[in-house]
N, C-alpha and C positions, 0 to 999 in steps of 0.2 A: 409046220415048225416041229424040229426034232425035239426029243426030251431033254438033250445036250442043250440047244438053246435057250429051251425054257428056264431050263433051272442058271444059267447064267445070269440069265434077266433076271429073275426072281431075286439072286445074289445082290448085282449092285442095286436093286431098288432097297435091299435090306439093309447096307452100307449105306445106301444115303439116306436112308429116314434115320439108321445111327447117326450120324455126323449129325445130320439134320439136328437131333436130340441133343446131340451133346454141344452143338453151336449154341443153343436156347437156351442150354443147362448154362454155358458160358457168361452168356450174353446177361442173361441172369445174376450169377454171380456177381458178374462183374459191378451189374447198375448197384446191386445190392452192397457190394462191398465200396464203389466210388458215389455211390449218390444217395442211396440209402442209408447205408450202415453210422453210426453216430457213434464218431472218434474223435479225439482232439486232433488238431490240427498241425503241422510243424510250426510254431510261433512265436520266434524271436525277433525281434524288432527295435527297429531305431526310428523314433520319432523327432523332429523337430520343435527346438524349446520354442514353447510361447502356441505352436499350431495345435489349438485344441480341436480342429475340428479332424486331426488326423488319432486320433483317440476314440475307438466306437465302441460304443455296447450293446452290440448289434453280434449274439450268439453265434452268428451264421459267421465271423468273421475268424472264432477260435474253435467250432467244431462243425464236421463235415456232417453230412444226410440231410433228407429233407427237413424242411422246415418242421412239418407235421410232427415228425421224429425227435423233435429237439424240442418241442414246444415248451417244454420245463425246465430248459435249461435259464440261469440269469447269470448277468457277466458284473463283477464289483472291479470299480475302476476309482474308486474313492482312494486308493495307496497312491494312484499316480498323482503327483504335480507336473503339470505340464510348463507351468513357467521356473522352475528351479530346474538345473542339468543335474543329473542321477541316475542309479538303477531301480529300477521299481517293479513291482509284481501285479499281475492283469490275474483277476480269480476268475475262475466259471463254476459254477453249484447247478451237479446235472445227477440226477437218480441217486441224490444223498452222496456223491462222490465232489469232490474241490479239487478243480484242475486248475494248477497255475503254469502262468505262462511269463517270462521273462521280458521287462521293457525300457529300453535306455532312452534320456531325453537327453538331446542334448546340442548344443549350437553350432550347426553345420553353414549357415548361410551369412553372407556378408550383410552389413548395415542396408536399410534402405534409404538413400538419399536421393533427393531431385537439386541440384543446385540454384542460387537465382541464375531469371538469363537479364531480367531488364529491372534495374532495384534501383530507387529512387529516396532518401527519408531526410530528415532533421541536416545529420552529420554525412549528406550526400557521400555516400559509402560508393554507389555507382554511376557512371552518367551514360550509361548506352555502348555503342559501338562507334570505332571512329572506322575512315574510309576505307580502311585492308580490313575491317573484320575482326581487330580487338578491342575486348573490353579497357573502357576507358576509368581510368578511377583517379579520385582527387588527390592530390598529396598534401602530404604534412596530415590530415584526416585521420586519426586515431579510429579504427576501427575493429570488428569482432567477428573472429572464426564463424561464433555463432547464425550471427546476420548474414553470411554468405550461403545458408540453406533455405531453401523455401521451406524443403519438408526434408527431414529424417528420423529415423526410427528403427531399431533396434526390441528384440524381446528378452536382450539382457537387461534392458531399463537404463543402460550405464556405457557412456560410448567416450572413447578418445579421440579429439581430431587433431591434427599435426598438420600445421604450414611450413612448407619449404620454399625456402629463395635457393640456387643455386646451390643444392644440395645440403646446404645450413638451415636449422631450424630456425623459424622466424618468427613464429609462437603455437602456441598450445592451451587447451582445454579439455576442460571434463565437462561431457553435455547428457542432461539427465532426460531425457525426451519422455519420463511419466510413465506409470503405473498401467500393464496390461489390464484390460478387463473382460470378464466371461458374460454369456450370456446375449451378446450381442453380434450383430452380424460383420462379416469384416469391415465392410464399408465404413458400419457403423464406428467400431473399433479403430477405424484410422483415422476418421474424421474426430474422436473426442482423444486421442492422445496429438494429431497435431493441433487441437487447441489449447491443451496443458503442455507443450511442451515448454519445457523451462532450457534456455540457451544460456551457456555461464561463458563468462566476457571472455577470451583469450585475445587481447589487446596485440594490436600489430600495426606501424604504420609503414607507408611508402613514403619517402623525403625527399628522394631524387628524380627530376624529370629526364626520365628514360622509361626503356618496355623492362617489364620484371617478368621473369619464366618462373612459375609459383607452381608448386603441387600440394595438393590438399589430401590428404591420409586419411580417412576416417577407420577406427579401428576399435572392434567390441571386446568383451574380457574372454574371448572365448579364443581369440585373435584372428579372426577372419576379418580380413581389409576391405577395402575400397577406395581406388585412388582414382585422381583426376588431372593431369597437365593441362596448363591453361599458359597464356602468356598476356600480359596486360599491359596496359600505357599510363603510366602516373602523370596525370596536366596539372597546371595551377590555375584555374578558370573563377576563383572568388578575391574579390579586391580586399587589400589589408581592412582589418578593421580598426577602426578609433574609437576608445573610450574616451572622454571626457568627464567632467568633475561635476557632479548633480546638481551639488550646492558650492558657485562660484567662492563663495566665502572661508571653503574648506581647503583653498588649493591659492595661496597668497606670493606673489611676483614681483621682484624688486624694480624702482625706478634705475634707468642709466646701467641696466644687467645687461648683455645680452643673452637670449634665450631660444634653445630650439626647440622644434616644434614637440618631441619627446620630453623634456622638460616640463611643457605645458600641458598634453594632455594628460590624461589617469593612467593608460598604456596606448601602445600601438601594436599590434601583432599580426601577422599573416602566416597562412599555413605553410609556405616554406622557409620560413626562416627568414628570410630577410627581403626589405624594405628598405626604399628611402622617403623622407619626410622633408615635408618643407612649410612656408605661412604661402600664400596667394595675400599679396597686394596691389590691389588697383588689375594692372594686366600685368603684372612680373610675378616671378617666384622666388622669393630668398630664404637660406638656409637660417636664416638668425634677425630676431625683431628686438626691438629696444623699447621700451618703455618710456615717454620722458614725462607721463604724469599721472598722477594719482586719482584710484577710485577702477570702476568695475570700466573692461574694457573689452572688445570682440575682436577674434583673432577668425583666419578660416585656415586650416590644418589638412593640407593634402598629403596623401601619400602611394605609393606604388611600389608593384612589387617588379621582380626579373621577366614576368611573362607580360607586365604591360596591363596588369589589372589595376585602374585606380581608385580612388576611394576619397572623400574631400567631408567634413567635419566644419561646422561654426563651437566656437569656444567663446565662453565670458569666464574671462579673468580677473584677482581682485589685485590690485597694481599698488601698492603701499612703497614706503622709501625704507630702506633696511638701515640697522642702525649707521652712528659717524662715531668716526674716534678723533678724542680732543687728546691733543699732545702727544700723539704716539709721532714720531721721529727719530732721526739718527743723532745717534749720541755716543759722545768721547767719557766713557767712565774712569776715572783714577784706579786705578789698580787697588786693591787690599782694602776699600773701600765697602760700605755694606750696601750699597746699592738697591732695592726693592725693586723689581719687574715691573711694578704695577704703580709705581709712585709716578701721580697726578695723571697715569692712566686712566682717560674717562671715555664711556661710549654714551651717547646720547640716541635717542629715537623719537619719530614723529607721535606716534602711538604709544608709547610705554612712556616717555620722558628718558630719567636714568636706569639706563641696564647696564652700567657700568658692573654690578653682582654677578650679571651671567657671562662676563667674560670669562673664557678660556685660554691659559698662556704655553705657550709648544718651547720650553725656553732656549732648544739648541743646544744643548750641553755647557750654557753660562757657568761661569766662575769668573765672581770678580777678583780674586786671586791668584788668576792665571792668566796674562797677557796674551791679547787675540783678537779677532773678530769673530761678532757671534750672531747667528742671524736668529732673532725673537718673532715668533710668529701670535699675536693676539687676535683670539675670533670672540665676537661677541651675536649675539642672539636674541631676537625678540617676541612676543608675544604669537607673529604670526610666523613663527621660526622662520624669519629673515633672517641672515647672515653676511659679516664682514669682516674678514680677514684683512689685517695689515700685517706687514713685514717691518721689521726697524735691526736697522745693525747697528747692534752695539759693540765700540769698538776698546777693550779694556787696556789702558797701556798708561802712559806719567801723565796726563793731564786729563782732568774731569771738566766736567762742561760746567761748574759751578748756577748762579739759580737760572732757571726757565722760567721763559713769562709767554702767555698767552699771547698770540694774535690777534686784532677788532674783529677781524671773520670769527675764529675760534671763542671768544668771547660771547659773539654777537649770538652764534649758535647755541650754548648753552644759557643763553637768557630767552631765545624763542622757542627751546623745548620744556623752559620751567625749570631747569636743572637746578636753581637756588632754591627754589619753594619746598616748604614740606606740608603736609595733610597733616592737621592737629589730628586725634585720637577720638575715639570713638567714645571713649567711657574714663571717667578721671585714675589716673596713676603716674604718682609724685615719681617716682623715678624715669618713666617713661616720660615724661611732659621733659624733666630736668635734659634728657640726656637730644628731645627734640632742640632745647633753646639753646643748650651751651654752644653751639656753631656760629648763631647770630650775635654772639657776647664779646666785646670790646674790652681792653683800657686803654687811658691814656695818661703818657706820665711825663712830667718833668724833672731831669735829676737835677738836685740841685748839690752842689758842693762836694765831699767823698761821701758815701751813703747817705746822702740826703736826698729828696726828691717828695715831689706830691704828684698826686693823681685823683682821678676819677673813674666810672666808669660810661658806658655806652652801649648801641645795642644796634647790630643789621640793618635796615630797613628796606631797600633796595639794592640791589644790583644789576646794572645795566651795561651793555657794549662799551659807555664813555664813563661813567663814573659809579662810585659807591657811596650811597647813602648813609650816615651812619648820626644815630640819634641820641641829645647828649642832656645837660643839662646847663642853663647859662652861667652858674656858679664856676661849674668843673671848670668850663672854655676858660672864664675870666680870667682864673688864679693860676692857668697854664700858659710857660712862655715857652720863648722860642728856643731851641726847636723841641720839637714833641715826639715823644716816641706812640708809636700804636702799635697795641699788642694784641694781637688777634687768639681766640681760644681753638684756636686748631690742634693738634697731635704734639707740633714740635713746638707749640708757645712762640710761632713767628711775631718777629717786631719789625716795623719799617719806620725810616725817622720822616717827620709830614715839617716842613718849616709853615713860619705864619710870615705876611697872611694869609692863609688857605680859604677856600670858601665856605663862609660862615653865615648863614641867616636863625635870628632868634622868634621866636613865635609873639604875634601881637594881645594875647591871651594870657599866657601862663610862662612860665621858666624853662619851656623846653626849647631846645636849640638844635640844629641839624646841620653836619656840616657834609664837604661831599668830597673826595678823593677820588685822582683818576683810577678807574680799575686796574689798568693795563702795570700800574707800579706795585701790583699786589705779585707776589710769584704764583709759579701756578701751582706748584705743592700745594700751597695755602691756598690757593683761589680755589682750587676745585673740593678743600672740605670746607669751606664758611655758606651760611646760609642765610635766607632772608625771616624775620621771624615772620610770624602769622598773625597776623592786624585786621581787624573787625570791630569798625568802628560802632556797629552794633549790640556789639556784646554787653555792652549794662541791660540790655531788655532780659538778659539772662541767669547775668549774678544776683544775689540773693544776701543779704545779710546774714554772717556766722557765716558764709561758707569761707572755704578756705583756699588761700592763695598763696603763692612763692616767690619772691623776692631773688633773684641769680646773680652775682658780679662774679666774673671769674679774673679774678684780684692774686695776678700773675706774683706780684710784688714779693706775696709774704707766702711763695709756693701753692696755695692752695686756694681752690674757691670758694665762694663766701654763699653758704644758700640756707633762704632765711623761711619760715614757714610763718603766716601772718595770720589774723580772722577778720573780715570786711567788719565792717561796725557802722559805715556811711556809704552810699555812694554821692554825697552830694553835698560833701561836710566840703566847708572854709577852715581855714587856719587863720587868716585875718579878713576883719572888714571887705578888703578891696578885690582879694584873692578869686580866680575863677573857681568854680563846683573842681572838688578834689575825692578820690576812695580814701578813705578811713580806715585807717586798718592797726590792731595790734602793735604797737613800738620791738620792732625786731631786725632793727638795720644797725649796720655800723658805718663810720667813716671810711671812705674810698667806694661805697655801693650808693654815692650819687651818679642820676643818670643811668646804671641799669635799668632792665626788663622786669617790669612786673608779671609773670601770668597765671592764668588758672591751670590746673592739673591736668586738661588737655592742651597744653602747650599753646594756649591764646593768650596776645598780649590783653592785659588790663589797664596798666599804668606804665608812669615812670617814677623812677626812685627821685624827691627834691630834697629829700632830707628829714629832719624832725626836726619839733617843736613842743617844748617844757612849756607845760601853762599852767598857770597857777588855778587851785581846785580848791574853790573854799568849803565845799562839802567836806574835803578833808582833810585842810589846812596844811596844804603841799603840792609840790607840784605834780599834775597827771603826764605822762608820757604817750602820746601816739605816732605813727606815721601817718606823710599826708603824701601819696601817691599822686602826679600828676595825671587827670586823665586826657585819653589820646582823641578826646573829638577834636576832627579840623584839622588831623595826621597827614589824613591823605591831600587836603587842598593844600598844609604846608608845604608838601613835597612836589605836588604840580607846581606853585610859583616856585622855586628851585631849579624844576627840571627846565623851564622854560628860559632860565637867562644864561647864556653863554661865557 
């Protein structure tokens, strides 16, 4: 080999241990500046709110070289919250130098929701799938946004869900699905906020049986969506339901009403709105049951809805008879006349007696002043707020129907509801007793010559469908001729004239007399305010001497009534020899208050008025003055042989 060659050779082997060297120098460099060297890193970032696991403090993440190299470095991530959206600062502290780094949190991703697919609860919200593959759901069913997720969740903590029907909102809520937490693993994490989640009702129903095209919007504050189209089937698959009354006794039914089945029970309701009702008797089914008698009674109450769901109910009813009206009728009123709506207007009940008080009058726009026809509507009401409405046209124009008299039916009724009686008083008061008796209070008078006349008086005792009992003294009758007026202590001071002989029986004991008039000639203005008194033939087991009694005539005669205040002083004193057991009492009567009512301050009869007697007192050489009350033992047997002879 020439020295030309050698030294060529020599050349490129000196070239390439260069290169060689400077490739290694490179190579060098290079690890040292990309793998070695310890720099911060380019480091701006967007994290997802709520994802703390994308958050490290892990050196190697903010500055480059090896580990070895870095070993001092530490990363402060305490600035960031990862569950609030923000800008935040990531620090690194490396050889006494604070490298910050820029970090945005904030909410990139949509809600996580799973929808139900097969839900079943209480308020049957779902019931499966029908044969094409849609959800079937109940109607009429009030139902919640909420309860249509199995699971959702959001790291804003705060979510909006929106229902659509056919492009129109069909409801909405705010669903709080619960408070992130650290420190736990995701699993962990999803299983403890879907057990807090709290679901807030956004109420919606389906009413119509057809398919509904529905979208559900779930939507966070950050506004990232998630939607869903679905299309469903609204059925009506649950039979009406029927309430009835707990307690029969609270839910009371007239005899001779008719009544439907809604009437009777408490409610009837089904989820789409409507229903028909009906009673099931025997094998038929009718819209309307009648009542014809009184006391607890069992009904059975079916009903159904449009889709053929039925439903059937037993009921106890409590059956009472609702009030009657005595004297309401058509009537011809005089014109300019004062007329009263309510005169001898009476309602009677089997339960109450008189509820004639709680009648209510609708009067039609009356005036008796103005010629017409006027239609009067009176409802009255009882204790088991039964009710009865009658109508009566009153027709106002030149003639008036002058008096009204009761019917034996109308009569007869108001003596089987007790309508004449009244309940003495509880506790003694002179005014209260006076104004119980004055109803059952009589006269009777004979005029004689131009203002001449005598009288007596007398006192209720009965009334019944055929006659009026009325109680007197044998004096009064004696010295009374024919004819006789009888003046009853009613409102307007009615008088009817009675001729003799009328029927008269006298008592085989004492001076009282009792005669009897037919009812049916009293009118009924007057019939419906006179009363019967209150007679207990027991009542001396209870008077006391000194106490004190009243004396009542209401002694038309001389305008005003005559009422006398007495003090017992005997229950068992004579006036003469022969005389039966008489009360004793104070001299405080006058002439024309023979044959009154004696009673005590609860409105019981005691006596009857015979008169007085002046007796000579030689204690103190004059005469003493008392009254000698007849009393009423052997009242009641008088009035059985009475009521007996025709």
């Amino acid at each position: 080999m020439d020295n030309t060659s050698k030294n060529k050779s020599n050349s490129s082997l000196i070239v390439a241990c260069i290169f060689s060297a400077l490739a290694f120098c490179a190579s060098l460099i290079i690890t040292w500046f990309f793998f070695v060297r310890v720099v911060p890193r380019e480091h701006e970032r967007t994290i997802e709110l709520g994802a703390y696991y994308e958050l490290s403090d892990d050196p190697g993440e903010y500055l480059t070289g090896l580990k070895v190299f870095r070993s001092g470095a530490v990363v402060d991530t305490h600035d960031v919250n990862i569950f609030v959206p923000g800008e935040y600062t990531v620090k690194v502290f490396y050889k006494g130098k604070t490298i910050e780094y820029p970090v945005s949190v904030a909410d990139t991703k949509a809600p996580t929701v799973e929808f139900r697919s097969d839900y079943t609860d209480d308020i049957i919200l779902y019931n499966g799938l029908d044969e094409d593959g849609y959800g079937v759901f109940e109607i009429g069913i009030a139902r919640t946004i909420g309860d249509m997720f199995d699971y959702i969740y959001d790291e804003s903590g705060e979510l909006e869900a929106f229902l659509y029907c056919g492009g129109k909102e069909l409801s909405s809520a705010k669903i709080y699905p619960g408070d992130s937490f650290k420190g736990e693993s995701v699993e962990e994490q999803l299983r403890r906020i879907e057990d807090s989640c709290v679901k807030r009702e956004g109420r919606f129903v389906l009413d119509e049986l057809k398919y509904y095209n529905l979208t559900i919007e779930v939507r966070d504050g950050s506004g990232n969506t998630l939607s869903k189209d679905f299309t469903v089937k609204a059925v009506d698959t649950i039979a009406p339901n029927i309430m009835t009354h707990s307690v029969p006794e609270y839910h009371y039914v007239a005899t001779n009403q008719p009544y439907s089945a809604d009437e009777i029970a408490l409610y009837i309701s089904d989820n789409s709105n409507f229903y028909t009702a009906a009673f099931i008797v025997g094998d038929e089914t009718v819209s309307k049951i009648t009542f014809d008698k009184t006391g607890p009674q069992k009904v059975t109450i079916v009903a159904s809805d449009e889709s053929g769901n039925e439903a059937t109910c037993d009921a106890t009813v409590m059956v009472d008879e609702a009030p009657i009206f005595i004297a309401a009728s058509d009537k011809d009123i005089k014109v300019g006349s004062d007329y009263d709506l309510l005169d001898h207007i009476v309602a009677v009940d089997n339960t109450d007696g008189n509820v004639t008080d709680t009648i209510v009058v609708d009067d039609g726009g009356f005036d008796p002043y103005t010629p017409g026809l006027y239609e009067v509507k009176y409802t009255a009401t009882d204790s088991h707020n039964l009710s009865t409405t009658v109508i009566c046209n009153l027709n106002v124009g030149d003639e008036g129907y002058g008096d009204y008299y009761l019917s034996e039916k109308e009569i007869s009724l108001l003596c089987d509801y007790d309508y004449f009686e009244y309940e003495p008083l509880s506790k003694n008061d002179y005014e209260a007793a006076c104004d119980l008796v004055e109803p059952t209070l009589v006269n009777l008078i004979h005029r004689i010559g131009v203002g001449g006349y005598s009288a007596g008086s007398g006192f209720i005792y009965r009334i019944d469908e055929d006659y009026t009992y009325i109680v007197t003294c044998v004096h009064v009758i004696e010295d009374l001729e024919d004819p006789i007026e009888l003046m009853f202590c009613d409102s307007k001071a009615t008088t009817i004239n009675i001729d003799v002989p009328f029927y008269l029986e006298k008592s085989d004991i004492n001076e009282i007399a009792m005669l009897r008039i037919d009812t049916c000639l009293i009118p009924a203005e007057t019939l419906v305010e006179l009363r019967e008194i209150y007679c207990d033939e027991n009542i001396y087991r209870e008077l006391k001497i000194g106490q004190n009694i009243i004396a009542y005539s209401g002694h038309w005669i001389n305008k005003n009534p005559m009422i006398r205040s007495a003090t017992i002083l005997n229950l068992k004193a004579r006036f003469c020899d022969d005389a039966t057991s008489c009360v004793k009492a104070t001299h405080n009567v006058e002439a024309g208050m023979s044959g009154t009512a004696v009673f005590d301050e609860k409105g019981r009869l005691v006596g009857v008025v015979e008169g007085y007697m002046a007796l000579w007192d030689n204690s103190i050489g004059n005469y003493s003055y008392s009254d000698y009350y007849l009393r009423i033992d052997g009242l009641e047997d008088f009035y059985r042989r009475m009521e007996k002879i025709q």
